[in-house]
N, C-alpha and C positions, 0 to 999 in steps of 0.2 A: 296762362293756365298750365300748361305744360310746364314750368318751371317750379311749378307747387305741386302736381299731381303725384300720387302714391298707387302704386301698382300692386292690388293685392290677389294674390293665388285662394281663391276661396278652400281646397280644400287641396292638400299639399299629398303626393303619389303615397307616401309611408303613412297618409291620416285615414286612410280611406278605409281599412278593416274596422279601426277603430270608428267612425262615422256609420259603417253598416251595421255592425254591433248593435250601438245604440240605439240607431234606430228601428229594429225592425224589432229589437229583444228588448221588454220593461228588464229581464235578469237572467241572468246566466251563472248556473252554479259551477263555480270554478274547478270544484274538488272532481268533479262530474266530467267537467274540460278535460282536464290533465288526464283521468285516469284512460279517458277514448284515444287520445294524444298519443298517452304510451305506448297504448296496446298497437294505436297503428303505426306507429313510428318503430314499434319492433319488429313488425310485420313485416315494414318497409327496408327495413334496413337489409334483415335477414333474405331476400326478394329481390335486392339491388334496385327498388323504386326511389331510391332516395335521387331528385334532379341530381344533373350534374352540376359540378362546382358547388356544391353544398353539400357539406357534411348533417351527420345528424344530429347537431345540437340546433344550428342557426335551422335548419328545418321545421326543428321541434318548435322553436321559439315563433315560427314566422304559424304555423299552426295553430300554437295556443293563441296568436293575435287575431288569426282568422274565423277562429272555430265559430258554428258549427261550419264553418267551408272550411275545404280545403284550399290552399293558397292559391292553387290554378284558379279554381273559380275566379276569385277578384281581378286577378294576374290576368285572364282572358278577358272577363269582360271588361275590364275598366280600361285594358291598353290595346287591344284587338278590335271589339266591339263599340269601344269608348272614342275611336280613331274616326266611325261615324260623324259626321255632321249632327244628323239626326239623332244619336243616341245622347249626348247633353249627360256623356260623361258619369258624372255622381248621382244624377237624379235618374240615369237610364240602370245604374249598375242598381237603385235601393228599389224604382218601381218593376224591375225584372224577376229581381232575388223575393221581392215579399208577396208575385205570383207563385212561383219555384216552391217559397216556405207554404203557402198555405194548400198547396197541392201536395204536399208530402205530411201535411198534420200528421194524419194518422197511421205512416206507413214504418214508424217504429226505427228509421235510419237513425245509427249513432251520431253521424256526420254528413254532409251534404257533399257531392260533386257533380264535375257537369255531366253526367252519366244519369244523375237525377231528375234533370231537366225534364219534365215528361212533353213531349212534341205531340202528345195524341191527345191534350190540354189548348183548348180553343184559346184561352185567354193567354197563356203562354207562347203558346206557336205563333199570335196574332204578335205580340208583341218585337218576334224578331223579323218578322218575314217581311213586315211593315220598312227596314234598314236594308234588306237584299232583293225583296224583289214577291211579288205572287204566285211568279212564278216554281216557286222552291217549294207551294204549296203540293202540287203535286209530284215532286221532288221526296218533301218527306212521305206522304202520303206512299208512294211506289216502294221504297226502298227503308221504313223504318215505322209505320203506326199501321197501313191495312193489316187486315188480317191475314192476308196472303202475301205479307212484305217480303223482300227475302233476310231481313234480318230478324222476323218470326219467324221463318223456317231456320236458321241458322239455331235461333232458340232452341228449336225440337232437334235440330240433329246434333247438338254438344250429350246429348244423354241424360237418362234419367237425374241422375248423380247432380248435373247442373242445369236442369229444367226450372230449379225458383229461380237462381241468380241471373236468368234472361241475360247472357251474356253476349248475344247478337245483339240483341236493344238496345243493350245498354254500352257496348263497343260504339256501335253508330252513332248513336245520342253523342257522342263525348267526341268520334269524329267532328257531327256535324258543327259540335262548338267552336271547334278548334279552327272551322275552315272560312273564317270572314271576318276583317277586315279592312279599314280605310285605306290601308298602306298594303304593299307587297304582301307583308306577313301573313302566314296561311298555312293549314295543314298543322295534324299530329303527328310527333313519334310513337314507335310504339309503346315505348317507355312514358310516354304522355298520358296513352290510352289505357297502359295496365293501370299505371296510379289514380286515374279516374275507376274505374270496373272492377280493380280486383276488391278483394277482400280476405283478410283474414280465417277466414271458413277452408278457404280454399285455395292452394297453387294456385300464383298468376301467369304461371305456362298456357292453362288452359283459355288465358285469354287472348293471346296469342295463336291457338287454335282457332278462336272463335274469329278474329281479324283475317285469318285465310280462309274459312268457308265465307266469310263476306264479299271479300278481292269477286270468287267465283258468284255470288248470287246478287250481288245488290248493281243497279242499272247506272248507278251516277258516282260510283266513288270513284274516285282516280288517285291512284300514287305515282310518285315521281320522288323517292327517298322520303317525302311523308304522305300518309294518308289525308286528302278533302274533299270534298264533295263540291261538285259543279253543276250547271242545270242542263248539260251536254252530256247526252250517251255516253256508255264505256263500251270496251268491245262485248262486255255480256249481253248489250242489247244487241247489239250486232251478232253476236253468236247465237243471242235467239233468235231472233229473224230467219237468219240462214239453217236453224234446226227446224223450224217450221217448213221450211222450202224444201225439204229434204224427201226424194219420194220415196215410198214404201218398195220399191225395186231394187232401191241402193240397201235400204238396211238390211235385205235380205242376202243381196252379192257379198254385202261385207259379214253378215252372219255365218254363212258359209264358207267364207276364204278362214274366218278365225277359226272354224271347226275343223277344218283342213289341215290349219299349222298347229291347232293343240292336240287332235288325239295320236299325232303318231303313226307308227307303224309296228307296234311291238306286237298289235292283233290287227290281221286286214277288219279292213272297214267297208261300209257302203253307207253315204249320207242322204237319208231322205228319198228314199228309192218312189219312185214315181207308179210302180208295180212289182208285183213279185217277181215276175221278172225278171227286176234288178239284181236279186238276190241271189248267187250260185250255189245250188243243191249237192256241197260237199263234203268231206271227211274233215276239214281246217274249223279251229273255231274260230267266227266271226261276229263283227261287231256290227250290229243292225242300228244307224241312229234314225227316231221317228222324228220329225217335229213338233210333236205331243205326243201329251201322253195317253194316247190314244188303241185298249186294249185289243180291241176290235179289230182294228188296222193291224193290229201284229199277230193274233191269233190267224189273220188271211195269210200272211206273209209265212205265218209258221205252218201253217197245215196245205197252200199249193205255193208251185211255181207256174205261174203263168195256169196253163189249162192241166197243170201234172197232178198228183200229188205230190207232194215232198217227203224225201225219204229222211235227210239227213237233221230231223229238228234237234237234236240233241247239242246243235253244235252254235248254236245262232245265241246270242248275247243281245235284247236289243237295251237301244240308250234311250233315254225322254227325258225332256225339259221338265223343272220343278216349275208351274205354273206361275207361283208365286214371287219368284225372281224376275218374270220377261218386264215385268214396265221399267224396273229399275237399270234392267240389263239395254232394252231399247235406248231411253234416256241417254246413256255412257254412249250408245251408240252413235245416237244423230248428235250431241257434241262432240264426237270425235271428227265423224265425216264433214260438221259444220266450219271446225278449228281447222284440217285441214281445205276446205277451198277458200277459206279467207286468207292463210296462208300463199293460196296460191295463187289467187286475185290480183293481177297488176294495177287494179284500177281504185281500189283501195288501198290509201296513202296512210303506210303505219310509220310510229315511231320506231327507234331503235328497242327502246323498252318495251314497245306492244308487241312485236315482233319478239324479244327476247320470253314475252311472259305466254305469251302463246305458243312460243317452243314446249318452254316447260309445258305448260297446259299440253299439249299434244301428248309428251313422253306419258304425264299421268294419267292421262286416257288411257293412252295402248297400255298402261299397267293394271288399270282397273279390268279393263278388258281382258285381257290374260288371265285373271283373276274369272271374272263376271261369266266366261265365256261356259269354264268350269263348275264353275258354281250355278249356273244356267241346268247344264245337263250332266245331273249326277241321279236319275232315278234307273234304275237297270230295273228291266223284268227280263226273268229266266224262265223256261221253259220247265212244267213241273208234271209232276203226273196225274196233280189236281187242276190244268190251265196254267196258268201264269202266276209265276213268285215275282213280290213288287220287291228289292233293296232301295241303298240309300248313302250315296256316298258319304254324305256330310258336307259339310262346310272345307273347302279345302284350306292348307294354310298357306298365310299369304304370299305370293313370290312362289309358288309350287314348283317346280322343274320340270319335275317329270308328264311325259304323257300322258294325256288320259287314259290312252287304251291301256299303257304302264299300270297308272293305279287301280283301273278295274283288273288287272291281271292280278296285280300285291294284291286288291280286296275281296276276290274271288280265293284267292289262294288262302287267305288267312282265313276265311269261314270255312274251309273247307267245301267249295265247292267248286275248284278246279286243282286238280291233282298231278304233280309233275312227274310224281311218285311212285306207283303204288306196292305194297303186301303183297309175296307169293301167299301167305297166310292169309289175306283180307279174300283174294282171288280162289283161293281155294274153297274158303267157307261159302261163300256169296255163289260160287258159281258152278262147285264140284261136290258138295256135298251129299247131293242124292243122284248125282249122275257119274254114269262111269267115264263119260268124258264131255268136252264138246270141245266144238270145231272153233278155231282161231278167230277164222274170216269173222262168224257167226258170235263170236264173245266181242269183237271188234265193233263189227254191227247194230250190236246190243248199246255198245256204248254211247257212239252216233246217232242211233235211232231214237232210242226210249227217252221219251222226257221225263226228265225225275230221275236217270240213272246217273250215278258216276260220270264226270265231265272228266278226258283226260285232256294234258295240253297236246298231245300227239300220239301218233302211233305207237313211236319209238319208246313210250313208256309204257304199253302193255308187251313191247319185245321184251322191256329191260326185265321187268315183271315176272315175264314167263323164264327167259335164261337163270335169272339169279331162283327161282322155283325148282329147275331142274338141278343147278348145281348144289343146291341143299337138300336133294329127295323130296320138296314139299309135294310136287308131284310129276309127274312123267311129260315127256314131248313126243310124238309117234305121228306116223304118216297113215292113213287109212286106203288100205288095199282094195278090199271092196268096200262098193257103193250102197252095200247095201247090211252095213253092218250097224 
């Protein structure tokens, strides 16, 4: 028998588009093919999606064979997935694709990719997980279909801008196709993943953003020069653990030490003063930071010291927290403190890469932080002659330099309400105009004292004031003989 038998290939690697085709489509209008073909083939060109070692003709050609797939599809499942035992090749690649097509009926796609695949599709998801394992059900489930996955949050955090094109989803989805397997072969590039997700609508940069907010939120991807998914933790599981563990005593240490290194010395400071106490009753202005924003607490702070009254409110600046910023600003925090003790851990066995990405991860922390720490506490109330004036720093820009007590200095000084400066002329109208004189100490005092008055940044600018007044006649400088004049 073996001298007569004929060996036939039932369906030959270059028939295979053509065999899906057929079967899963009564017709396909051609004119309709070509013109999706072009539009994405321009897209892609222009984008640099075109594979490598293919140009854009034999690209284009291998497209109109595929359409409506795009050539990965077949290419993955039939030689990735096809590599299976269990998947039977031709008849796993046309009963996978005609769940794929009948879950995309209605959703208006010009072309299909594996980004399409919807995994939050029982009959679909059932079909692959049955070839890896059931385990991968909560797999996808953690990391790409709950509603709380992190590649729905990646969704929400790309922006409004690209809130339809679900470009966390739909990055993962096209991962997870890429990542299994009979043989070694495994994992996408990310030039894999833009030509699956982008689209023509839009830059495929932005998918590339969306593939690094992933790296940080989803539990099971793992790169190693390509991105795939495994049913083994990544370190983000392991960095949430360790942010859970994290006690409310350290976020507050490190709260404090970043308050420390960001506001400066350009204005003394006192952080979180425990009583008034804290606070020294003098001619200097100073920078009062609350822990909130809490009016109450700074009105005690401004009107005694300890059991005194307080003479000097005029001088006091306090700082508070924008409520609104602390969860996001905690967050940054306990992954940073968490990123570091993993780091420091000898008892956890990293690679060269985890260790290399958790570097990075570190430096972008203390960047956010820098940032966050700022942007945290930017409410100033000032001392007025109606209670308390609320300001506002804004939003700083990103990489700031300067100190904070810096930019309250620059932002006090540009509204005018701290004066390096002043008018013999402003000085004379304000404070001489229906008196025949008054006393220095006593115009100084004024300053210091009165909330709501004129804030100077020192002394030495009501000296400069009064010298340059006398040297233009604005008005006189005189010593008073008697006390009783």
């Amino acid at each position: 028998m073996g001298r007569i038998e004929r060996v036939y290939t039932p369906v030959r690697d270059e028939e295979i588009e053509a065999v899906v085709r057929r079967r899963l489509f009564s017709s396909i209008r051609e004119d309709l093919a070509r013109e999706v073909v072009d539009w994405f083939i321009d897209y892609a060109d222009s984008e640099g999606l075109i594979p490598p070692g293919e140009d854009r003709a034999s690209y284009r050609r291998r497209f109109l064979s595929s359409y409506p797939f795009l050539p990965d599809v077949i290419e993955v499942l039939y030689e990735r997935w096809g590599s299976y035992p269990s998947f039977q090749r031709t008849r796993g690649v046309l009963r996978l694709l005609s769940l794929v097509v009948y879950s995309l009926l209605n959703s208006g796609r010009p072309y299909i990719t594996l980004a399409d695949f919807d995994l939050s599709d029982e009959s679909v998801r059932r079909e692959l997980v049955k070839h890896i394992g059931p385990e991968y059900d909560s797999v996808i489930a953690a990391d790409i279909t709950s509603q709380d996955s992190g590649a729905r949050k990646v969704d929400l955090q790309m922006g409004d801008s690209y809130k339809p094109y679900r470009l966390g989803t739909r990055a993962a989805t096209a991962i997870f196709m890429h990542s299994f397997s009979g043989g070694p072969e495994r994992g996408a590039t990310i030039g894999q993943i833009k030509r699956a997700v982008a689209d023509p609508s839009f830059p495929s940069s932005a998918v590339v953003e969306a593939v690094e907010l992933l790296k940080r939120s989803l539990f099971y991807l793992q790169y190693d020069e390509k991105f795939y998914f495994t049913n083994q933790p990544n370190l983000n599981r392991i960095i949430l653990v360790r942010m859970e563990a994290v006690p409310d005593d350290a976020l507050v240490r490190e709260e404090r030490a970043l308050l420390e290194e960001r506001l400066g010395r350009t204005l003394p400071s006192v952080i979180w003063p425990s009583s008034s106490k804290d606070v020294p009753d003098d001619e200097e202005i100073r920078v009062v930071v609350l822990k909130s924003r809490d009016k109450q607490r700074a009105k005690e702070i401004l009107n005694r010291r300890g059991e005194q009254t307080r003479m000097n409110r005029n001088t006091i600046i306090f700082l508070c927290p924008e409520d609104a910023e602390r969860r996001n600003f905690l967050s940054v925090l306990r992954r940073k403190i968490a990123v570091e003790s993993i780091l420091k851990d000898g008892s956890i066995s990293l690679t060269e890469r985890q260790r290399k990405d958790l570097n990075s991860e570190l430096r972008r922390l203390k960047g956010d932080l820098h940032d966050g720490i700022r942007n945290l506490y930017r409410v100033l109330l000032l001392p007025d002659k109606d209670g308390l004036r609320e300001l506002n720093l804004g939003i700083a820009a990103h990489g700031e330099k300067r100190a904070i007590t810096k930019e309250i200095e620059d932002f006090l000084r540009s509204e005018g309400l701290l004066c390096s400066k002043l008018s013999p002329l402003v000085l004379r109208e304000r404070y001489l105009r229906d008196k025949e004189f008054v006393k220095t100490q006593l115009l100084w005092q004024g300053f210091t004292r009165t909330p709501g008055e004129l804030r100077l940044s020192g002394r030495d600018v009501l000296a400069e004031c009064i010298g340059e007044g006398v040297r233009e006649g604005v008005f006189g400088l005189g010593r008073l003989e008697e006390e009783d004049i």
